[in-house]
C-alpha positions in Angstrom: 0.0 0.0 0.0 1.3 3.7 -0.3 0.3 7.1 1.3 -0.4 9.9 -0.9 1.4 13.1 0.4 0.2 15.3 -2.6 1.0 16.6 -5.8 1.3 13.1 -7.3 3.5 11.6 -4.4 3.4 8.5 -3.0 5.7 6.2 -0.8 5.4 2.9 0.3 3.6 2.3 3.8 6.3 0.2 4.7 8.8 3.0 4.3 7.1 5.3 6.6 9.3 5.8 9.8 7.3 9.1 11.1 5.1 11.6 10.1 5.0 14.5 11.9 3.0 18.2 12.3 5.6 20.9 11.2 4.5 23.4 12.8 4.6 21.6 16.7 7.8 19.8 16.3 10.5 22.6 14.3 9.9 24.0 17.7 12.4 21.3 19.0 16.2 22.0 18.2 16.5 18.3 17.6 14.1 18.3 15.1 15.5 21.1 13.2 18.9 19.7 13.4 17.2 16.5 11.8 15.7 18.8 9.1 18.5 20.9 8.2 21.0 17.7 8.4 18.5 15.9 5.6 18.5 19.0 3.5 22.8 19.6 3.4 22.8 15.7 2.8 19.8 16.2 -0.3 17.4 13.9 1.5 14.4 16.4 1.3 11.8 16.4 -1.2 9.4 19.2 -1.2 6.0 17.8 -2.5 4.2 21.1 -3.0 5.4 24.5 -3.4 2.4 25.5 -0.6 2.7 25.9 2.7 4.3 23.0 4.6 2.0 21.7 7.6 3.8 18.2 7.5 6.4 16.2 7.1 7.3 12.5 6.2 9.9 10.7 7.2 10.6 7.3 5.6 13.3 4.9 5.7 13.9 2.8 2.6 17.1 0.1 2.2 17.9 1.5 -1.4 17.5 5.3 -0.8 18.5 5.4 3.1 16.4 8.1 4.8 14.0 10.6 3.0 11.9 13.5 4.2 8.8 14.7 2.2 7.4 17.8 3.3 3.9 18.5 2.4 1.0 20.7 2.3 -1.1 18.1 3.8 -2.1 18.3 7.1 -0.3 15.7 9.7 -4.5 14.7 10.8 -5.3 14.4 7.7 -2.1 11.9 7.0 -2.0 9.7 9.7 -5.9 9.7 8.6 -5.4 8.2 5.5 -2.0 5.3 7.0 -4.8 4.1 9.5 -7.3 3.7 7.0 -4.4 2.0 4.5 -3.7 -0.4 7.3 -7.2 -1.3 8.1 -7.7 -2.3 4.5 -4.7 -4.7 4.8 -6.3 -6.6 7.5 
């Protein structure tokens, strides 16, 4: 299954490691440090040239860590990964 993070994205379920509100957590030094590490190491793709409420953070064994920020709310995300792991029940 895969999770839609907007403008035509979409990443494995089984890759998803996190997916968190960006507003709440930049607040955390650690978090920015995460964010700002990714972005030096080109790790971040930005889904959506709107304003970022989200990000993604996924894990694959090809690609090593990604983060997709996106103009989808974090609700509205982990929304749609429960509903994508009830249908795989």
């Amino acid at each position: 299954m895969y999770l839609y993070l907007g403008q035509e994205t979409v990443v494995p379920m089984r890759e998803v490691v996190g997916i968190f509100d960006m507003e709440n957590t930049t607040i955390s030094k650690s978090t920015r440090d995460l964010l700002s590490e990714a972005e030096k190491q080109g790790r971040v793709v930005t889904v959506s040239t709107e304003l970022p409420k989200s990000f993604v953070v996924c894990q694959s064994n090809v690609n090593g860590t990604t983060v997709y920020i996106s103009q989808i709310s974090c609700a509205t995300l982990l929304k749609r990964a429960k509903d994508l792991r009830q249908i795989e029940k």
